[in-house]
C-alpha positions as CSV (number, residue, x, y, z in Angstrom):
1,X,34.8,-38.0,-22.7
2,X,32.5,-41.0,-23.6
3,X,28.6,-40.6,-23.2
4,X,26.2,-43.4,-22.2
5,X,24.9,-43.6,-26.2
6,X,28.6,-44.0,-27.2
7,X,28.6,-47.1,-25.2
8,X,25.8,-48.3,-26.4
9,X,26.9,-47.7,-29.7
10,X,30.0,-49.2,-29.2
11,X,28.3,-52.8,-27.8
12,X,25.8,-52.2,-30.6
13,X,27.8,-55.8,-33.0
14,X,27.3,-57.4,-29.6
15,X,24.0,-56.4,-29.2
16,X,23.0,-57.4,-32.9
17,X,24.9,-60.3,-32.7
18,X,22.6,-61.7,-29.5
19,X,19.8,-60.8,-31.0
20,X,20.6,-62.9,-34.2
21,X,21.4,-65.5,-31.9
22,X,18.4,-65.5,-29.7
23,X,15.7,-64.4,-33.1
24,X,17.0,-67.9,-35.0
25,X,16.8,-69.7,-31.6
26,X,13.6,-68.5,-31.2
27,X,12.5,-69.0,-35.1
28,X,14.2,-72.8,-34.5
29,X,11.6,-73.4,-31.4
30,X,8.7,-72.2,-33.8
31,X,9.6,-74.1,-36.7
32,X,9.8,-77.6,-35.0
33,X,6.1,-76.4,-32.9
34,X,4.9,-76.0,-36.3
35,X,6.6,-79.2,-37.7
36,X,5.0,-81.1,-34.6
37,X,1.6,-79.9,-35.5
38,X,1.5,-80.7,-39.3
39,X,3.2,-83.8,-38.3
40,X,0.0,-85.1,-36.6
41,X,-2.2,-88.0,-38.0
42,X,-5.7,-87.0,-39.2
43,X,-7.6,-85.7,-42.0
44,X,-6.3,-83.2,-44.7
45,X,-7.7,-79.9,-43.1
46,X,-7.1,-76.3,-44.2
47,X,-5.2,-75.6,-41.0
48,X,-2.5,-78.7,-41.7
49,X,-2.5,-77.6,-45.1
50,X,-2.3,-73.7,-44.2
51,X,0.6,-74.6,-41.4
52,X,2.5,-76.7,-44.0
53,X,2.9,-73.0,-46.1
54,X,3.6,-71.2,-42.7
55,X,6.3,-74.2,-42.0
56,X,7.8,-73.2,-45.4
57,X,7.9,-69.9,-45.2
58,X,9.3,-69.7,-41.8
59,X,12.1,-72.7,-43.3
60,X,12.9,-68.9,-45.6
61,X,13.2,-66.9,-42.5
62,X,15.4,-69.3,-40.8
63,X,17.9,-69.5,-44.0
64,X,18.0,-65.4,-43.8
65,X,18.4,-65.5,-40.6
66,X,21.6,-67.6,-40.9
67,X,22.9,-66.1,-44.2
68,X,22.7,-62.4,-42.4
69,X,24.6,-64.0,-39.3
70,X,27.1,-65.3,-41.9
71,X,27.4,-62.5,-43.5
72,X,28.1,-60.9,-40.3
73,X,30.5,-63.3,-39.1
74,X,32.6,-63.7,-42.0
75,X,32.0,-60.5,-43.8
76,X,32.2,-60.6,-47.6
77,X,30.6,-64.3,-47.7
78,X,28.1,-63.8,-50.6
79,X,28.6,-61.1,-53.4
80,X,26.0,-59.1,-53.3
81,X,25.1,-56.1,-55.6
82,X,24.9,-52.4,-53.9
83,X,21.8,-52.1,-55.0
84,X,20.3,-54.5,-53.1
85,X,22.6,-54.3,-50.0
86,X,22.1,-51.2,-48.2
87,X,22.4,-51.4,-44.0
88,X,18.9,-50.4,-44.3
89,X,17.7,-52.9,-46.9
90,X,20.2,-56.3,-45.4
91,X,17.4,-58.3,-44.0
92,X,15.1,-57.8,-47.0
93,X,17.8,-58.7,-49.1
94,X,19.1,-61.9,-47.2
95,X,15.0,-62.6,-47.1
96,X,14.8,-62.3,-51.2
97,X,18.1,-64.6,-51.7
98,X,16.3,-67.5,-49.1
99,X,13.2,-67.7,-50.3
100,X,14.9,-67.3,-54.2
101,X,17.4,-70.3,-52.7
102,X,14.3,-72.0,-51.1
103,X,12.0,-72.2,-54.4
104,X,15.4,-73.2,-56.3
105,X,14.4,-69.9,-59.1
106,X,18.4,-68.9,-58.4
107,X,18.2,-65.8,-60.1
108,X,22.0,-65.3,-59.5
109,X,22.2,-61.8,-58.3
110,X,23.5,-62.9,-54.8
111,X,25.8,-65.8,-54.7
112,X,27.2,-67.3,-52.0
113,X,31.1,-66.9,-52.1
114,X,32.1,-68.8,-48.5
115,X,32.4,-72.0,-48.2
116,X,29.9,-72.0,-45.3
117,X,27.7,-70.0,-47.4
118,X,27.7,-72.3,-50.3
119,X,27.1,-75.2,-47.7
120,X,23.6,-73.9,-46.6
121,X,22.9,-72.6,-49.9
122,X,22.9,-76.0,-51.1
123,X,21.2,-77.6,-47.9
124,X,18.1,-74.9,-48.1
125,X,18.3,-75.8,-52.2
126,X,17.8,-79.5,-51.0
127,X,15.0,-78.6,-48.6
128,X,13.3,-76.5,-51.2
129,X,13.3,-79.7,-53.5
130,X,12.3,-82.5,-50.9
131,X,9.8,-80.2,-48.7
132,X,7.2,-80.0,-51.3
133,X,7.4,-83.6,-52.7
134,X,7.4,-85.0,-49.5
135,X,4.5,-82.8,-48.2
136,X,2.2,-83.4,-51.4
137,X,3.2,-87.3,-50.6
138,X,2.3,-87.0,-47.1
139,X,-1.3,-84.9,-47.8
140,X,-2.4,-87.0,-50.8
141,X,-2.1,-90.1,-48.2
142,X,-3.7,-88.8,-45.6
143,X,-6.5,-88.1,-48.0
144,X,-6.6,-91.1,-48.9
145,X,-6.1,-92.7,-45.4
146,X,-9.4,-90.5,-44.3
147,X,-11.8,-91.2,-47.7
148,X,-11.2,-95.3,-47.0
149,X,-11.7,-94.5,-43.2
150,X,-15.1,-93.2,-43.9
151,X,-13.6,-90.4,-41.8
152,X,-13.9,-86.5,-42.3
């Protein structure tokens, strides 16, 4: 005899999985709103400069995002320690290996073992190296842009 929670709990991967799914959709649709917005011409502010860090950030959520649905779709795809993988603890430890990934520190405790792992490992290394040297690029010539404009 099954009970309503049993089917529940049984469409539970299902239900985890859509949510995945419709969380990184949803971070995706953020992340270019953001990118749009720091995007714009105009003077160095502390909002384009504050939404920069947010885009940057969110760039590390996305990347945990996708390393958890990994993991989930081809489980065993990074080697990760039991200490820091618990089913309690998986998103804060797919969050600690993006934003280590991201800020290219690569402490080594969790590597990426897949081949599609090891693929956006090295494309969220990439954006870790080329975000912040294209962003400083971008702000110091807007700066510039706005002193010789006269505008503020």
């Amino acid at each position: 005899m099954t009970t309503p929670g049993a089917a529940v709990a049984t469409a539970a991967p299902g239900v985890v999985m859509a949510d995945t799914l419709f969380t990184l959709l949803s971070l995706v649709a953020l992340i270019l709103i953001v990118l749009q917005q720091v995007s714009k011409e105009g003077p160095v502010s502390g909002d384009l400069i504050r939404g920069a860090i947010a885009l940057y950030l969110l760039i590390a959520l996305l990347f945990a995002f996708l390393y958890g649905l990994t993991e989930e779709l081809a489980p065993g795809a990074f080697n990760i320690p039991g200490s820091l993988f618990t089913e309690n603890t998986r998103g804060e430890a797919f969050y600690y290996f993006s934003v280590v990934t991201l800020t290219t520190v690569g402490f080594g405790d969790i590597t990426a073992v897949h081949p599609f792992a090891r693929s956006l490992v090295m494309i969220e290394a990439l954006i870790g190296q080329l975000y912040p040297a294209i962003l400083i690029a971008r702000l110091v010539t807007l700066h510039l842009e706005t002193k010789r404009g006269g505008r503020s």
